[in-house]
C-alpha positions in Angstrom: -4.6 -21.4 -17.4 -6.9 -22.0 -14.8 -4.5 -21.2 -12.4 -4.3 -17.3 -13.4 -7.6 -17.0 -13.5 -8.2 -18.2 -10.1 -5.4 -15.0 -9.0 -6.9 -12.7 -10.9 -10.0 -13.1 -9.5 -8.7 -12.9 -5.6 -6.6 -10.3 -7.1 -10.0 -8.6 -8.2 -11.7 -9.3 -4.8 -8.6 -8.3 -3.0 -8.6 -4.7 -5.0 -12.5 -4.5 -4.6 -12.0 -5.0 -0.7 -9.0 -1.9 -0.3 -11.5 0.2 -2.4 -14.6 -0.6 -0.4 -11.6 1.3 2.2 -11.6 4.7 0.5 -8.3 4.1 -1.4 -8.2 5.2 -4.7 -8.0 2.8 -7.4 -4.7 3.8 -9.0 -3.1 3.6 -5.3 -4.6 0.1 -4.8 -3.2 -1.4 -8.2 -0.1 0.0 -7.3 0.2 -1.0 -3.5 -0.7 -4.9 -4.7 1.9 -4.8 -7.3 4.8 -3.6 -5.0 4.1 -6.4 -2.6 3.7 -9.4 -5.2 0.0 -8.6 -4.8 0.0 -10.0 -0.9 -3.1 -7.9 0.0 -2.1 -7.5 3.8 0.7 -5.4 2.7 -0.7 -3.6 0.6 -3.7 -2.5 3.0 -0.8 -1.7 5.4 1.0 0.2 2.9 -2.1 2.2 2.4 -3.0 2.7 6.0 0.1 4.3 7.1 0.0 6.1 3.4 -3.1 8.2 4.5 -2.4 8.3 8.1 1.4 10.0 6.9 -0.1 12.3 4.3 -2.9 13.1 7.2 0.6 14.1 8.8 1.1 16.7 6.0 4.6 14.5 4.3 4.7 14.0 0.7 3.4 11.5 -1.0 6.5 10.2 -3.0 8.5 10.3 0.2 6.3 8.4 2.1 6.2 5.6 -0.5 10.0 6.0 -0.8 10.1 5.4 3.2 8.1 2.8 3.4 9.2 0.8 1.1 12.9 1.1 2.7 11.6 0.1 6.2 8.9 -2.2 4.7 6.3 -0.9 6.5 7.4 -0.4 9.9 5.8 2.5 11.1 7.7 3.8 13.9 10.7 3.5 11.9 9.5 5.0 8.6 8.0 7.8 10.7 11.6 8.5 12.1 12.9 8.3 8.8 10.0 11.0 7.1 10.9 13.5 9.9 14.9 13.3 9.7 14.0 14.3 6.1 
């Protein structure tokens, strides 16, 4: 048991961290449970969310997108504007 609480916890720190970011909580929990809660990912993930929205695509496309190209932002760029 001690073992879960010990994730938790750097799951709780790791959350606290992409908030401190300007993410919004709902986005965060998300992000760390697509990527098997691997916090680098997930702060990537939510980078190039904002910075795409910034771009003026949708939301649920973006996600879509990057989740195909697993983050790879000159390729899930390409992808968004082919859409």
């Amino acid at each position: 048991p001690g073992c879960h609480l010990l994730q938790f916890l750097s799951y709780l720190a790791a959350c606290d961290r992409l908030l401190k970011q300007g993410y919004e909580e709902g986005q965060v929990e998300e992000a760390m449970e697509m990527f098997q809660y691997s916090e680098k990912k997930a702060a990537e993930f939510l980078h190039l969310l904002a910075q795409f929205h910034d771009m003026g695509f949708q939301q649920n496309e973006i996600k879509e997108v990057l989740l195909l190209c697993g983050n790879q932002r000159e390729k899930a760029l390409e992808e968004l504007v082919m859409k």
